[in-house]
Backbone as CSV, one residue per row, in Angstrom:
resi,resn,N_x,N_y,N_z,CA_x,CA_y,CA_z,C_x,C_y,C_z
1,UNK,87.939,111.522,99.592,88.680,111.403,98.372,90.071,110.857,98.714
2,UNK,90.373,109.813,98.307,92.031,109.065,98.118,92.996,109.775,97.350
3,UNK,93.822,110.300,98.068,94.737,111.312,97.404,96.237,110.289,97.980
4,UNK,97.508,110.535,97.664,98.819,110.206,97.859,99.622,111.700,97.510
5,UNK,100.184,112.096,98.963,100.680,113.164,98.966,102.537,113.000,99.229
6,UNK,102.997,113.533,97.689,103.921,113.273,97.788,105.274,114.205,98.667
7,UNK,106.513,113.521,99.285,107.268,114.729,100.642,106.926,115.734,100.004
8,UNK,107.543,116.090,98.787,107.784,117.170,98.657,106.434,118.133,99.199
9,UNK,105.161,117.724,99.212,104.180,118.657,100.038,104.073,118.756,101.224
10,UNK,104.460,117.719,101.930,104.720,117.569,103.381,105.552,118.654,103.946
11,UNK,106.550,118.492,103.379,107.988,120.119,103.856,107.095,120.888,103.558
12,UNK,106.396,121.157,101.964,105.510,122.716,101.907,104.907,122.893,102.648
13,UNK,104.486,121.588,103.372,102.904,122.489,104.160,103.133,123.254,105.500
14,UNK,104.568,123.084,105.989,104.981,124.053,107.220,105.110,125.116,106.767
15,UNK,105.036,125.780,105.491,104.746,127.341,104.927,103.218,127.392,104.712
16,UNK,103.255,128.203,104.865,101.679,128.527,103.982,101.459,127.867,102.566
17,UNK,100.247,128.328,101.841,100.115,127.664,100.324,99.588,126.674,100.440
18,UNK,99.108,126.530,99.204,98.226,125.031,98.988,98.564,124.095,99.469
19,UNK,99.417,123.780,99.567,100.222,122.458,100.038,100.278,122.499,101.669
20,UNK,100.239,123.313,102.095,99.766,123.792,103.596,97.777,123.018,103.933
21,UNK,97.430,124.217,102.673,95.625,123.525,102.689,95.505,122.469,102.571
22,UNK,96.428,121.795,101.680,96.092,120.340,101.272,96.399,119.053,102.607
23,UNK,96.989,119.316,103.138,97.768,118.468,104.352,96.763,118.881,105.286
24,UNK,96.392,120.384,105.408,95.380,120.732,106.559,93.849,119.997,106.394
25,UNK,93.234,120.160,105.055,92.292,118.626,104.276,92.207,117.601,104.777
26,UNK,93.394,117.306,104.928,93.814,115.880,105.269,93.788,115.571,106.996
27,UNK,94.174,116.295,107.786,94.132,116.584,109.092,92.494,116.472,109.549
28,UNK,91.758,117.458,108.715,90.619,117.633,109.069,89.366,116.959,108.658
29,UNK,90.344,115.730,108.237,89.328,114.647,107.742,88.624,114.546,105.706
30,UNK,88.634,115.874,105.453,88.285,115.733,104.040,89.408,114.776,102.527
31,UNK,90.356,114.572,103.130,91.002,113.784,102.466,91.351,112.325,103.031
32,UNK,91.730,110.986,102.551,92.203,110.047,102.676,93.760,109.741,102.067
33,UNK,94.621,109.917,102.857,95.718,109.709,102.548,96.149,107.979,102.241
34,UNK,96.785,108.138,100.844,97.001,106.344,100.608,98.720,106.150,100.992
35,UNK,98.796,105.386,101.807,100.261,105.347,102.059,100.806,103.792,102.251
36,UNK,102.063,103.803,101.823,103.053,102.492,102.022,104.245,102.841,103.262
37,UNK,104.466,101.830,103.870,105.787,102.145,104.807,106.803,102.884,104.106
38,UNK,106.533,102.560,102.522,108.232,103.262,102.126,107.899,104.538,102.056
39,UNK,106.593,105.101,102.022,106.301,106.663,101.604,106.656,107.224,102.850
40,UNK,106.246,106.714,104.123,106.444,107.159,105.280,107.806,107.336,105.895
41,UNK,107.949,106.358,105.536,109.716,106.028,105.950,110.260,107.467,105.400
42,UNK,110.168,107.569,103.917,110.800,109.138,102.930,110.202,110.290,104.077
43,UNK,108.923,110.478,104.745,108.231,111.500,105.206,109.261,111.944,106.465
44,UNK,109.053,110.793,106.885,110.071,111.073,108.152,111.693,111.526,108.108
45,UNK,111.986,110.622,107.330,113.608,110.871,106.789,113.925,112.427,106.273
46,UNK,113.244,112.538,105.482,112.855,113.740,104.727,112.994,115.391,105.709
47,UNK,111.908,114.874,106.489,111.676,115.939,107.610,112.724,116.166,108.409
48,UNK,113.110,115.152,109.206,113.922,114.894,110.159,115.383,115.491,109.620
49,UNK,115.374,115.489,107.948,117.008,115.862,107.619,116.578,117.435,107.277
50,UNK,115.617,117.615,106.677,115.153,118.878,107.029,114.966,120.122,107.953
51,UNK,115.210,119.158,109.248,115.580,120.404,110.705,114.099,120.255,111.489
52,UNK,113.128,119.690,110.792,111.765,119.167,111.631,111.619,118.428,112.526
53,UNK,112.710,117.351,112.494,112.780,116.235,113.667,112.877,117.066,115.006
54,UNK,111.594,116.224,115.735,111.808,116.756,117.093,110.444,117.733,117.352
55,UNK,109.931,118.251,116.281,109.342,119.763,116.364,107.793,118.766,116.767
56,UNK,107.154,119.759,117.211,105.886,119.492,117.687,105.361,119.139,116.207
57,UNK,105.249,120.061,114.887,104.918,119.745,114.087,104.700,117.941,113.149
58,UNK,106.104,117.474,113.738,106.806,116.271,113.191,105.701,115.341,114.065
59,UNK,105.663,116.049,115.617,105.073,114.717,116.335,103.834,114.539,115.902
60,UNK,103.318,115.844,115.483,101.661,115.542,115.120,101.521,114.715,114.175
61,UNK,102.254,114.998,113.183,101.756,114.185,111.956,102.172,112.636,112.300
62,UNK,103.155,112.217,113.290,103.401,110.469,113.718,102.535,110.284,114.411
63,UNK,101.726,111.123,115.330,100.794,110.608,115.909,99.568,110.576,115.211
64,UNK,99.579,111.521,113.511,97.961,111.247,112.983,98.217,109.533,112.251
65,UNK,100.007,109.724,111.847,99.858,108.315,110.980,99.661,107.086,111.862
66,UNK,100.387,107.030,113.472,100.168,105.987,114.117,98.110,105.385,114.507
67,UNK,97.477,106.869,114.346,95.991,106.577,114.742,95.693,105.954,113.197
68,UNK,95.804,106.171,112.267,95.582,105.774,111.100,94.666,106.662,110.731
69,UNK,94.629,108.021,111.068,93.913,109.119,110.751,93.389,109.290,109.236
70,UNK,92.415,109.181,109.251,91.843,109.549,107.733,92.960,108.986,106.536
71,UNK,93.841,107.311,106.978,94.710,107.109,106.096,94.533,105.688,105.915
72,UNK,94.831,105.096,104.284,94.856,103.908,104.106,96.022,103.024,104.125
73,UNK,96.574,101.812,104.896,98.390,101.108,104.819,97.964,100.617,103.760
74,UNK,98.977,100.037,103.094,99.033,99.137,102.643,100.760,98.600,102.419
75,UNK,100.577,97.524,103.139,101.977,96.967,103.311,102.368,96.114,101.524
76,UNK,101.924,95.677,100.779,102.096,95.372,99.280,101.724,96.148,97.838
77,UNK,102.755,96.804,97.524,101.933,97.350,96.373,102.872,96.760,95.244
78,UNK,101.849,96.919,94.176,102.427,96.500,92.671,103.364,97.269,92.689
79,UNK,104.657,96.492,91.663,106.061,96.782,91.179,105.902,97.516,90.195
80,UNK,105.645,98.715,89.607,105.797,99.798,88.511,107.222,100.542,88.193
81,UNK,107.836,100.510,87.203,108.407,101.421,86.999,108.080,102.589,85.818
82,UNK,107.433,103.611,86.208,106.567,104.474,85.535,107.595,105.698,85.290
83,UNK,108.248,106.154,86.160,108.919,107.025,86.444,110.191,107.223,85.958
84,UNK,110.869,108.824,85.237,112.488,108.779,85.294,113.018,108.362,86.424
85,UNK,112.814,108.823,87.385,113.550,108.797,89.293,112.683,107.516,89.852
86,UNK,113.387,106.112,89.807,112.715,104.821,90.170,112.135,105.386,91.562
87,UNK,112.733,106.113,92.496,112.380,106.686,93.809,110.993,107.218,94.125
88,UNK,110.346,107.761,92.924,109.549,108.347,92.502,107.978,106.763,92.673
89,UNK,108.428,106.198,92.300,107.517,105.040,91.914,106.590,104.440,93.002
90,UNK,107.363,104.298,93.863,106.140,103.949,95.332,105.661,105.393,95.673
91,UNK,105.117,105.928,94.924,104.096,106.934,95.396,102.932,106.666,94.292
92,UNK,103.761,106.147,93.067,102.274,105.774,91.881,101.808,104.100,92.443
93,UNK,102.829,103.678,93.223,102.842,102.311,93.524,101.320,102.300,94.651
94,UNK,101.636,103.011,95.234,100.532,103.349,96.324,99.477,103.860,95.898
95,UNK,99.346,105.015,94.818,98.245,104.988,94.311,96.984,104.341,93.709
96,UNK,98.200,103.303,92.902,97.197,102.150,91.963,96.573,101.185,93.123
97,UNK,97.370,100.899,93.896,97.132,99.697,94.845,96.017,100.586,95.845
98,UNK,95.773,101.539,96.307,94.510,101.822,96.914,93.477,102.760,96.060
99,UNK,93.417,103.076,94.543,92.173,103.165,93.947,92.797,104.692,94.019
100,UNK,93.404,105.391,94.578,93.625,106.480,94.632,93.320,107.773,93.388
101,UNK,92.510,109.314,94.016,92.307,109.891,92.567,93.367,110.475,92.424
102,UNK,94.005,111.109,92.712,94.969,111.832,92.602,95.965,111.991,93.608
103,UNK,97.626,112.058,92.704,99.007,112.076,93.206,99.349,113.479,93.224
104,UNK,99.709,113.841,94.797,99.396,115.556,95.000,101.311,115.751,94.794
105,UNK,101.952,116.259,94.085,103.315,116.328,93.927,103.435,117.612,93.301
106,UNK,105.255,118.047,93.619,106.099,119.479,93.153,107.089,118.757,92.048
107,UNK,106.911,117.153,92.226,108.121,116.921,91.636,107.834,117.150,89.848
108,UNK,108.737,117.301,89.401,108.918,117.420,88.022,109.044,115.892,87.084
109,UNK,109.818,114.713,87.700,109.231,113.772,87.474,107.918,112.775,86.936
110,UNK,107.483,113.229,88.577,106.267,112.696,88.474,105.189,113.303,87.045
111,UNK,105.241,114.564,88.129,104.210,115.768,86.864,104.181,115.566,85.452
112,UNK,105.529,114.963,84.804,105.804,114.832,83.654,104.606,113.376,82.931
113,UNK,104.706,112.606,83.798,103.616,111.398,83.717,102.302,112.223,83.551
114,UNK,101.938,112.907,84.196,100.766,113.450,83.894,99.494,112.676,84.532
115,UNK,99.120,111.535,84.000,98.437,110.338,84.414,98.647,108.958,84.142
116,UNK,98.449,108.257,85.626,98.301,106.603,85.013,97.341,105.824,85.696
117,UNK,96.670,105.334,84.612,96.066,104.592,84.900,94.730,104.937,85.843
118,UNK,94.608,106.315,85.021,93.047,107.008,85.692,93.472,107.907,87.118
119,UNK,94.981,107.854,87.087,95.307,109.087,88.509,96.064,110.592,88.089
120,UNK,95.146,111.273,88.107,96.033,112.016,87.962,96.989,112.646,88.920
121,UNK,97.879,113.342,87.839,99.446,113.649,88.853,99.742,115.141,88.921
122,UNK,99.525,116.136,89.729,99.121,117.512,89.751,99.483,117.940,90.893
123,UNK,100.097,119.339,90.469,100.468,120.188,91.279,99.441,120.489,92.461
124,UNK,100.132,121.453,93.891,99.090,121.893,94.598,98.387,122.655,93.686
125,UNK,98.896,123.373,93.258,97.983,124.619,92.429,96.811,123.623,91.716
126,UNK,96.984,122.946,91.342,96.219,122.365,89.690,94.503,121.476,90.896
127,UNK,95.414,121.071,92.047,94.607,119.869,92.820,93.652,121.004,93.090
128,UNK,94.349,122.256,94.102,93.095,123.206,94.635,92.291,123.666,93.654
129,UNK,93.104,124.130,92.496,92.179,124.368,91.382,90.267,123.590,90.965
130,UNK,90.802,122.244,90.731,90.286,121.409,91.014,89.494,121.034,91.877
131,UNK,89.658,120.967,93.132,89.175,120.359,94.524,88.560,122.046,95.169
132,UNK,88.694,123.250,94.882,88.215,124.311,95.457,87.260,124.351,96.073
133,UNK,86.264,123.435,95.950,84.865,123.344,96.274,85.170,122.986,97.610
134,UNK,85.699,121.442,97.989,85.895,120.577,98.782,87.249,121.643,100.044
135,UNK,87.690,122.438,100.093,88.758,123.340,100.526,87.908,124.094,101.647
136,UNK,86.359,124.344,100.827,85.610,125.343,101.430,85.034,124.777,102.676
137,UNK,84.929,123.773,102.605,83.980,123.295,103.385,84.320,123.282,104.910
């Protein structure tokens, strides 16, 4: 399943919680992460100002994105502005451009969209809700 997981789950998933399961999904192969350099670029930045830079944690996940672990690039995506927070937009940008089902986000922004264009935009809670089946496995 093509999911786009937005930072804000990335920081969650070094706690416990869905957003923990959901990234661990993703690790363990049951998800396909859709990503653009600019999402990554935020992941890293993000982390790194966060107090993660450096941590074993940080290296794993550069070394799942450098293997291209269970993830799709795409260096061009369509220009959308969907979003209050334009910042917000290369994460729906990335979605549309790899077919993606769902945009895994905390932000309030996004969430507010609800859906576009056949993706929906949902909390961890709402995705596991959802995806529970696929969690088990």
């Amino acid at each position: 399943m093509k999911v786009v997981v937005d930072t804000n789950i990335f920081v969650s998933s070094f706690f416990e919680g869905h957003s923990k399961t959901i990234v661990d999904m993703w690790k363990e192969g049951r998800l396909t992460l859709c990503l653009a350099n600019t999402i990554i670029d935020e992941y890293i930045a993000v982390l790194t100002r966060t107090g993660l830079g450096g941590t074993s944690e940080l290296g794993e996940l550069l070394s799942l994105f450098r293997t291209g672990h269970c993830c799709l690039f795409t260096i061009q995506t369509p220009s959308l502005s969907t979003s209050e927070d334009p910042d917000d937009d290369k994460f729906i940008e990335a979605a549309a451009a790899h077919g993606a089902v769902s945009i895994v986000s905390g932000d309030r922004h996004l969430k507010k969209i609800g859906k576009y264009a056949g993706i929906t935009i949902v909390s961890p809670r709402e995705f596991m809700d959802a995806h529970s089946s696929d969690a088990d496995k």
